[in-house]
N, CA, C and O atoms as a GROMACS GRO file, in nm:
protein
  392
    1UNK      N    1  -1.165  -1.025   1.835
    1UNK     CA    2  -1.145  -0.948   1.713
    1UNK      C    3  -1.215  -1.019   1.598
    1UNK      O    4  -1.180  -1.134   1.570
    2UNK      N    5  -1.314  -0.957   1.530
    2UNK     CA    6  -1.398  -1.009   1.430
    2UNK      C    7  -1.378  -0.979   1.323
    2UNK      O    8  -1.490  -0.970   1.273
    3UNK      N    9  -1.294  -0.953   1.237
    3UNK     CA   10  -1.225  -0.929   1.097
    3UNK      C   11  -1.257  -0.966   0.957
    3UNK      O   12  -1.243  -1.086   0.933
    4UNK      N   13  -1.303  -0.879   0.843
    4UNK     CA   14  -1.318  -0.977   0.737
    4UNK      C   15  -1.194  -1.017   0.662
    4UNK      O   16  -1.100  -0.939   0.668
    5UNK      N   17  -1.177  -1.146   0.579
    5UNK     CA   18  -1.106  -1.223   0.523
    5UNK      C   19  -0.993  -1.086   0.457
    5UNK      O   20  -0.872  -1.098   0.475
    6UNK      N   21  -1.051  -0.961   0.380
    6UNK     CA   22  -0.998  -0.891   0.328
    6UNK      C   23  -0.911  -0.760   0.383
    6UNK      O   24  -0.846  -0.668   0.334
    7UNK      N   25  -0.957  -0.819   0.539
    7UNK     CA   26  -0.902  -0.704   0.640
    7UNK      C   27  -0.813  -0.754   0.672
    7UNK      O   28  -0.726  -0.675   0.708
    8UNK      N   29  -0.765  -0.943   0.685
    8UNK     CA   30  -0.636  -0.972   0.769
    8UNK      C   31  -0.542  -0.965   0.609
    8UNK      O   32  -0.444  -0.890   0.611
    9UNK      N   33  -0.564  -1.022   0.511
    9UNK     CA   34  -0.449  -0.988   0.426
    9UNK      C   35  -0.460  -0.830   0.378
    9UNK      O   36  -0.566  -0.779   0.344
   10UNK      N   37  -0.348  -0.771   0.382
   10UNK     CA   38  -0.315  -0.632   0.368
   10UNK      C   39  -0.297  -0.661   0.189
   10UNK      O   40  -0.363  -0.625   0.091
   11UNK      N   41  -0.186  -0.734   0.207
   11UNK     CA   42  -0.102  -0.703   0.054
   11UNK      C   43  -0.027  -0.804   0.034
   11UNK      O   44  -0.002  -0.867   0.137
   12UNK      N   45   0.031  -0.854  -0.086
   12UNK     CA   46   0.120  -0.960  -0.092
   12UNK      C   47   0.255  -0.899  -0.068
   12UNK      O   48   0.275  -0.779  -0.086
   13UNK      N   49   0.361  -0.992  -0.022
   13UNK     CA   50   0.492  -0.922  -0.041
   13UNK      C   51   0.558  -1.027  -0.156
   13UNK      O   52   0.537  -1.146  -0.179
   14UNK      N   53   0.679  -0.895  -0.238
   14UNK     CA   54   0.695  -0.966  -0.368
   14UNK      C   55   0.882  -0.923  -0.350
   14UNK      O   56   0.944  -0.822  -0.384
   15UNK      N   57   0.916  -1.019  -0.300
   15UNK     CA   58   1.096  -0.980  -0.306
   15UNK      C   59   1.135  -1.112  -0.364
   15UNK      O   60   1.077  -1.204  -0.422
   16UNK      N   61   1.282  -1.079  -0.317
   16UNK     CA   62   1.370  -1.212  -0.382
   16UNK      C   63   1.340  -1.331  -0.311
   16UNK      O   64   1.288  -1.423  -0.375
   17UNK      N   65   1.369  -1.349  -0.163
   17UNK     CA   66   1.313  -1.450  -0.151
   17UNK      C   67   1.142  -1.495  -0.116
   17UNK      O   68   1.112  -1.610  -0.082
   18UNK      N   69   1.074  -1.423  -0.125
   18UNK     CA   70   0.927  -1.475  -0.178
   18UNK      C   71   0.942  -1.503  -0.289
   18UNK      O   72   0.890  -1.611  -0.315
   19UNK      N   73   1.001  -1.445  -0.392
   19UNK     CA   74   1.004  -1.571  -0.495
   19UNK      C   75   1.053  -1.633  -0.491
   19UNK      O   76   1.005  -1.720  -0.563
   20UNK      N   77   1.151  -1.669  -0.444
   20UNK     CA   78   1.199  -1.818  -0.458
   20UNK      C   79   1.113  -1.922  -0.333
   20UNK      O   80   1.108  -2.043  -0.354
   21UNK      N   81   1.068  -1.882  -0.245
   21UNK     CA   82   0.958  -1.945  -0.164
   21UNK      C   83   0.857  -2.039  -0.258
   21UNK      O   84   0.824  -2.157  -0.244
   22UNK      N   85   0.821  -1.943  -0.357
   22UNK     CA   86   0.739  -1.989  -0.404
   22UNK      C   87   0.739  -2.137  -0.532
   22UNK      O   88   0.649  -2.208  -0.576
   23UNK      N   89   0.870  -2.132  -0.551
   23UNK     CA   90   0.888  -2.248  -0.595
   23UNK      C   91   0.844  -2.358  -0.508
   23UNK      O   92   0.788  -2.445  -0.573
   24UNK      N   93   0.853  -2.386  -0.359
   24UNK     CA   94   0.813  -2.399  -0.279
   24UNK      C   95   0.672  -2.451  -0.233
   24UNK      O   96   0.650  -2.538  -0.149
   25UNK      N   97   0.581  -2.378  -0.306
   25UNK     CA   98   0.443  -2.301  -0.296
   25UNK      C   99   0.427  -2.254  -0.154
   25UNK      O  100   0.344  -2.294  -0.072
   26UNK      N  101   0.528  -2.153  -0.134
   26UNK     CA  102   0.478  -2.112  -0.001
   26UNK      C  103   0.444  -1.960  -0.044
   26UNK      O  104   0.475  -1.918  -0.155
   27UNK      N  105   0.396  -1.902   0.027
   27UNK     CA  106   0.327  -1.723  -0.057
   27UNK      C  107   0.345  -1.648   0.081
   27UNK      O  108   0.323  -1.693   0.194
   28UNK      N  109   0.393  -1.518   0.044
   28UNK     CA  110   0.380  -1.438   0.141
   28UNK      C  111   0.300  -1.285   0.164
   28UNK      O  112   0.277  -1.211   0.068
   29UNK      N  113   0.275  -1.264   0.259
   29UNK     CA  114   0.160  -1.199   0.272
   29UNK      C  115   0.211  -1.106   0.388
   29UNK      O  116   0.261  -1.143   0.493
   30UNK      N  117   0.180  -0.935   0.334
   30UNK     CA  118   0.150  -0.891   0.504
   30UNK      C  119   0.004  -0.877   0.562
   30UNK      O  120  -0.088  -0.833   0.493
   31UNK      N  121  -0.014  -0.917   0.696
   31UNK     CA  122  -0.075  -0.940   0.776
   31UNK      C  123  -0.164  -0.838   0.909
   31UNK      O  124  -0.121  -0.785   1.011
   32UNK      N  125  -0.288  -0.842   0.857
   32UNK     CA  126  -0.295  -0.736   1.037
   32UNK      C  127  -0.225  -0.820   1.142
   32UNK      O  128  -0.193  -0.936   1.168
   33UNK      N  129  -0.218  -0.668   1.197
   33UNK     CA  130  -0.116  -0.734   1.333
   33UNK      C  131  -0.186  -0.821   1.464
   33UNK      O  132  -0.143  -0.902   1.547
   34UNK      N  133  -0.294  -0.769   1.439
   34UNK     CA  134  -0.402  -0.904   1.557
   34UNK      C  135  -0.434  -1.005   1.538
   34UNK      O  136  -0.475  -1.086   1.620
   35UNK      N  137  -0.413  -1.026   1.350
   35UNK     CA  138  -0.444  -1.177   1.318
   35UNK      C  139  -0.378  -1.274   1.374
   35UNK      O  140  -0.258  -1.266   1.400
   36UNK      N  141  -0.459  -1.387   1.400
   36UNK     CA  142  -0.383  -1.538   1.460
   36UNK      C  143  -0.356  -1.624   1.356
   36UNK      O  144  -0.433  -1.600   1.262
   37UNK      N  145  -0.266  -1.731   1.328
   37UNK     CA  146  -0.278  -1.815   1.233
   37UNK      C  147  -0.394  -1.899   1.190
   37UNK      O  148  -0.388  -1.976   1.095
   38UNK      N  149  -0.493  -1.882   1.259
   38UNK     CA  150  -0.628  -1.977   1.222
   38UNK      C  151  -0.677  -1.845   1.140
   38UNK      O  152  -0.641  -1.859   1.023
   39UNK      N  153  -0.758  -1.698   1.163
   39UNK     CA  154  -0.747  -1.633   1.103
   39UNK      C  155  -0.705  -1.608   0.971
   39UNK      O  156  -0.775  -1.563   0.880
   40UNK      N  157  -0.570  -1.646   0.966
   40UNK     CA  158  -0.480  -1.645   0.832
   40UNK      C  159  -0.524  -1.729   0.780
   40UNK      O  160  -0.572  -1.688   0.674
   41UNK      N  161  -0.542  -1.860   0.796
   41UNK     CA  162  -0.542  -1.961   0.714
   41UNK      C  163  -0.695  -1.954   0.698
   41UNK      O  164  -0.706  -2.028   0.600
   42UNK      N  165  -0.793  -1.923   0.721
   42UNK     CA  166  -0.947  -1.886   0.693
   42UNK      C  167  -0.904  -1.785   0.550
   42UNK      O  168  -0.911  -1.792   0.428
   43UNK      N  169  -0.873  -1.724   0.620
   43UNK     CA  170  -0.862  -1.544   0.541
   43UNK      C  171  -0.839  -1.624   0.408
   43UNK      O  172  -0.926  -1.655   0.326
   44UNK      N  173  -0.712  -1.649   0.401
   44UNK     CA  174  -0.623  -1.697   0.262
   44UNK      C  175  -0.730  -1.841   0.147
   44UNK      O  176  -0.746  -1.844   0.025
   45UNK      N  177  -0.778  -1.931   0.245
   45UNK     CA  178  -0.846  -2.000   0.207
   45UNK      C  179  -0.964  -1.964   0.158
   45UNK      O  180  -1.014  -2.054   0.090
   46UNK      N  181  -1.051  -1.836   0.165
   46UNK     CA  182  -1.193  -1.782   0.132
   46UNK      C  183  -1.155  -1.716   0.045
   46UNK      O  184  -1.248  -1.729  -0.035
   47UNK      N  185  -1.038  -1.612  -0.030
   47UNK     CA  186  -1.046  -1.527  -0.135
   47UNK      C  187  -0.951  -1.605  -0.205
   47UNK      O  188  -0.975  -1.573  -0.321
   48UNK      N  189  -0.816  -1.723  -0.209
   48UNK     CA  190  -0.830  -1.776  -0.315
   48UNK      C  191  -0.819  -1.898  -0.349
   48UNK      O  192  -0.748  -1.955  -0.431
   49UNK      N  193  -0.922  -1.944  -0.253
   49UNK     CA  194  -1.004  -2.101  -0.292
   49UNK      C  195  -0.933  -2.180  -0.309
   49UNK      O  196  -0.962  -2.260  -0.398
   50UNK      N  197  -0.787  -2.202  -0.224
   50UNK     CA  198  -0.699  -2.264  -0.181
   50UNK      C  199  -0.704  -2.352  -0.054
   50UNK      O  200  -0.772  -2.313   0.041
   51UNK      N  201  -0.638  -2.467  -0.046
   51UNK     CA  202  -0.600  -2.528   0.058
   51UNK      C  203  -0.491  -2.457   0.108
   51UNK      O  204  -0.418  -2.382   0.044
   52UNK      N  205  -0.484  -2.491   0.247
   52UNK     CA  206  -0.354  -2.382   0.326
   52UNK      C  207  -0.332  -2.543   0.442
   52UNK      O  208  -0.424  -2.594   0.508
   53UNK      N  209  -0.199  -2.589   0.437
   53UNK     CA  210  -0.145  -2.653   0.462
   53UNK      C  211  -0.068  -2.600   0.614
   53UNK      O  212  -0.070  -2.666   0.718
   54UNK      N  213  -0.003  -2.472   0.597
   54UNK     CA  214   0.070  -2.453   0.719
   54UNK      C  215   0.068  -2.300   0.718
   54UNK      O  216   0.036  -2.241   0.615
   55UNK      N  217   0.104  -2.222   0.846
   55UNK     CA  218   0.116  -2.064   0.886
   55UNK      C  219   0.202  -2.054   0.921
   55UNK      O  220   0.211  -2.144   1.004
   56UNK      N  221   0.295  -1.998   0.920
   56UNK     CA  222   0.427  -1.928   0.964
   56UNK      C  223   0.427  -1.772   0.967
   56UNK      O  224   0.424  -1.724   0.853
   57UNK      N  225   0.430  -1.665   1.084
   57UNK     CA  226   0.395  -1.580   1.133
   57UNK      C  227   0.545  -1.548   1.177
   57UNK      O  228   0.634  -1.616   1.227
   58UNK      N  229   0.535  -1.412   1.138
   58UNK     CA  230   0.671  -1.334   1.214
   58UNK      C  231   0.608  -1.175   1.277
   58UNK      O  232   0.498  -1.144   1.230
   59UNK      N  233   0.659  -1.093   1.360
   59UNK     CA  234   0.683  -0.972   1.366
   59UNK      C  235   0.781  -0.909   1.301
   59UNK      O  236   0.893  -0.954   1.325
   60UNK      N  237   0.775  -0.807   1.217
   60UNK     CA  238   0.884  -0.751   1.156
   60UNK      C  239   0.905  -0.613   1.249
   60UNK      O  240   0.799  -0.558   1.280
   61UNK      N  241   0.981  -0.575   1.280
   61UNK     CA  242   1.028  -0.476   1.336
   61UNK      C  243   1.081  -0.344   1.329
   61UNK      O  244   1.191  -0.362   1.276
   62UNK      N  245   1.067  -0.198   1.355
   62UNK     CA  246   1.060  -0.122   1.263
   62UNK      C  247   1.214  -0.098   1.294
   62UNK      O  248   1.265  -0.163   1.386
   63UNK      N  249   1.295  -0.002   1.219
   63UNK     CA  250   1.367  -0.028   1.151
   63UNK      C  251   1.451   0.188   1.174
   63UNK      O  252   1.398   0.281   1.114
   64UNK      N  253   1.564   0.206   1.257
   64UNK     CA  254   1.569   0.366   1.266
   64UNK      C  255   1.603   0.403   1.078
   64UNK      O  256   1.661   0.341   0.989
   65UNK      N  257   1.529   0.537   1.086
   65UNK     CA  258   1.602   0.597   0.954
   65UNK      C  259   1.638   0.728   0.947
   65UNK      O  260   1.628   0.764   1.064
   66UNK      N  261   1.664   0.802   0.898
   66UNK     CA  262   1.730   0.941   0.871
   66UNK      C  263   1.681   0.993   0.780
   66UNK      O  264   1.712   0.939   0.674
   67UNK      N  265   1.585   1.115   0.769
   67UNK     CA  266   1.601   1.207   0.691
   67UNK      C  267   1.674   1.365   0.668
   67UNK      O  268   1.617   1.474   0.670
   68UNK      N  269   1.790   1.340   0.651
   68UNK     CA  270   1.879   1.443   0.669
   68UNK      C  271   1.877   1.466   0.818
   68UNK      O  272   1.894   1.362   0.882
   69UNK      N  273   1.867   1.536   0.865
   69UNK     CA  274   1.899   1.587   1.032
   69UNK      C  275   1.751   1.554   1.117
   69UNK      O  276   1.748   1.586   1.236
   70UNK      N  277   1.659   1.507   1.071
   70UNK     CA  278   1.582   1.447   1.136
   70UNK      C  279   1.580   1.244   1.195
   70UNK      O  280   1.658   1.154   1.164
   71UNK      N  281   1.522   1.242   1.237
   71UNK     CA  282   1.516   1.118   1.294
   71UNK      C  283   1.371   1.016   1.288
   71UNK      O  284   1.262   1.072   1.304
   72UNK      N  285   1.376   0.866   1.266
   72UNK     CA  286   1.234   0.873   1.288
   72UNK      C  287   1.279   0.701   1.213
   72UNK      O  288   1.388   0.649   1.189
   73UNK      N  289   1.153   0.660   1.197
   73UNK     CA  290   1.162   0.512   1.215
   73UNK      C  291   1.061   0.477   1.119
   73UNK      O  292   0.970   0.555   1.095
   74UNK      N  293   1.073   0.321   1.039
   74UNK     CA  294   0.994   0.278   0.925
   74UNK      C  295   0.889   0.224   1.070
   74UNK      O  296   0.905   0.238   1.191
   75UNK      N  297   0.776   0.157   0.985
   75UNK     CA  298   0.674   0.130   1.102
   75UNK      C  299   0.679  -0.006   1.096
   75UNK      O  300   0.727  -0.043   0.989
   76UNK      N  301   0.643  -0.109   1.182
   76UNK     CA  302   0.682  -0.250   1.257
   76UNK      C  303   0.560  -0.274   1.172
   76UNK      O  304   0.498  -0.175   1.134
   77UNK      N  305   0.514  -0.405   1.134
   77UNK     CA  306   0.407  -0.475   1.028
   77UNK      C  307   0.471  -0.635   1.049
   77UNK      O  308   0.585  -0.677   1.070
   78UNK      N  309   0.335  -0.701   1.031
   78UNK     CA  310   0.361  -0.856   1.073
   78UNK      C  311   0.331  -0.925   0.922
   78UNK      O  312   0.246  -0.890   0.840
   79UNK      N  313   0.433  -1.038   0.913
   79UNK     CA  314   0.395  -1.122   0.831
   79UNK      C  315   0.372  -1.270   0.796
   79UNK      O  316   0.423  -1.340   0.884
   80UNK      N  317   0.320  -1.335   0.709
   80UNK     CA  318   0.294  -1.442   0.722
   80UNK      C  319   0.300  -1.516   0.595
   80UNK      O  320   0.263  -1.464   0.489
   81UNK      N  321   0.360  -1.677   0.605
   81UNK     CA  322   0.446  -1.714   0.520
   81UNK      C  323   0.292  -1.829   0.518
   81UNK      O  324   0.236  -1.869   0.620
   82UNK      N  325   0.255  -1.858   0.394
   82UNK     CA  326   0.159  -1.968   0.378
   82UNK      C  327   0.172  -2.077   0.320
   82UNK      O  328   0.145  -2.077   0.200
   83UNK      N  329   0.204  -2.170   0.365
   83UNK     CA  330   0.281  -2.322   0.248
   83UNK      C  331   0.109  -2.430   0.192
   83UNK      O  332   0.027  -2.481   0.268
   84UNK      N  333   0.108  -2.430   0.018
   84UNK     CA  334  -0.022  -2.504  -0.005
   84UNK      C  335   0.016  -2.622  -0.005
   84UNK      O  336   0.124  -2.657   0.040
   85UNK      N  337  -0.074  -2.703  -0.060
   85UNK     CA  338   0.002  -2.848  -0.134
   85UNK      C  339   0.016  -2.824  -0.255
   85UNK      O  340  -0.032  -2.726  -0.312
   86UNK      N  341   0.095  -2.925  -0.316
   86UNK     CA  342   0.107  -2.963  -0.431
   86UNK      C  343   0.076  -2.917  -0.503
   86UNK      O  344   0.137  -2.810  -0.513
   87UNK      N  345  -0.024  -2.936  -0.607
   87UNK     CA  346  -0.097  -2.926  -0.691
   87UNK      C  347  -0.172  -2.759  -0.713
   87UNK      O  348  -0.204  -2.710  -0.821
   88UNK      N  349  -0.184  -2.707  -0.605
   88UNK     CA  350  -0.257  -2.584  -0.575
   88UNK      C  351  -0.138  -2.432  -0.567
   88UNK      O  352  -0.020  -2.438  -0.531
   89UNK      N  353  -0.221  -2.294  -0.619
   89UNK     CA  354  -0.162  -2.244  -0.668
   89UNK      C  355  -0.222  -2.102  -0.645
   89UNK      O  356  -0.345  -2.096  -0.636
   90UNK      N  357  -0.161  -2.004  -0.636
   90UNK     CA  358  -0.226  -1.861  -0.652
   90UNK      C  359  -0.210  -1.811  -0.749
   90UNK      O  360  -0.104  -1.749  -0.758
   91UNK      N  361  -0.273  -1.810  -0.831
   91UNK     CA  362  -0.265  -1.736  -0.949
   91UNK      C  363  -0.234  -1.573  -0.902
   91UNK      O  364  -0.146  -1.515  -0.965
   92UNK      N  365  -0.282  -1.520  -0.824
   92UNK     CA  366  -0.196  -1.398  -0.823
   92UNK      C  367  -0.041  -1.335  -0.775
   92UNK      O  368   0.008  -1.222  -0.776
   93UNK      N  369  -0.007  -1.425  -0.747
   93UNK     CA  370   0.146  -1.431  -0.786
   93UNK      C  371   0.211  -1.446  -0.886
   93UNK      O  372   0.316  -1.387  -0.907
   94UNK      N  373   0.160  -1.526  -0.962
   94UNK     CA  374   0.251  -1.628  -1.072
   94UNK      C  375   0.308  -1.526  -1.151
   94UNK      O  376   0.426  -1.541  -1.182
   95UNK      N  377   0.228  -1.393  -1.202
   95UNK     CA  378   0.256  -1.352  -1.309
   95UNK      C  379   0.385  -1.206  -1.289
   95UNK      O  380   0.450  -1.131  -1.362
   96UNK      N  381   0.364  -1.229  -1.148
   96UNK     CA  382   0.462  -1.086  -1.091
   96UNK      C  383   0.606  -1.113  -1.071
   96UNK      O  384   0.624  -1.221  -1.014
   97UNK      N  385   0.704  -1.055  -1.097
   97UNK     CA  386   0.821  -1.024  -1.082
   97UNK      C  387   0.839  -0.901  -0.972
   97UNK      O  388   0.759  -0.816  -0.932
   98UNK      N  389   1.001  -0.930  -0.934
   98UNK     CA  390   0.999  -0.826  -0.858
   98UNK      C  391   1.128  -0.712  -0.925
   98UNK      O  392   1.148  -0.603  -0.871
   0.00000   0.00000   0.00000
């Protein structure tokens, strides 16, 4: 699978605890689902000129729901938790709330 940097990160995810992760400096991200953690940590490292220290990868799982008398399900999406060092930072987080 040959992917560009902008194809394995989808989107950031911005909840309660991604922010508080991020005190942390860890950032979270959803992920194509074929990406590997080397992948990730390329990807993340080329668009924002960050060191990437560690990958932490989950499957999220989809989830039944109800619309009135129908039936049917949110869709399964993978994600990935990125810890920097120190000093280093994404500026596109910093400024978002959730």
């Amino acid at each position: 699978m040959n992917l560009a940097a902008h194809d394995i990160i989808i989107k950031p995810i911005m909840t309660e605890k991604s922010n508080s992760l991020m005190a942390q400096n860890k950032y979270t991200f959803e992920v194509h689902r074929n990406a590997n953690k080397i992948q990730i940590r390329h990807a993340v490292e080329q668009i924002f000129k960050v060191k990437v220290l560690s990958v932490n990868t989950m499957n999220v799982p989809s989830k039944p729901k109800r619309m009135g008398a129908f039936l049917g399900k949110t869709r399964s999406w993978k994600k990935a938790i990125v810890a920097l060092p120190a000093g280093q930072r994404i500026e596109f987080f910093e400024g978002a709330s959730v």
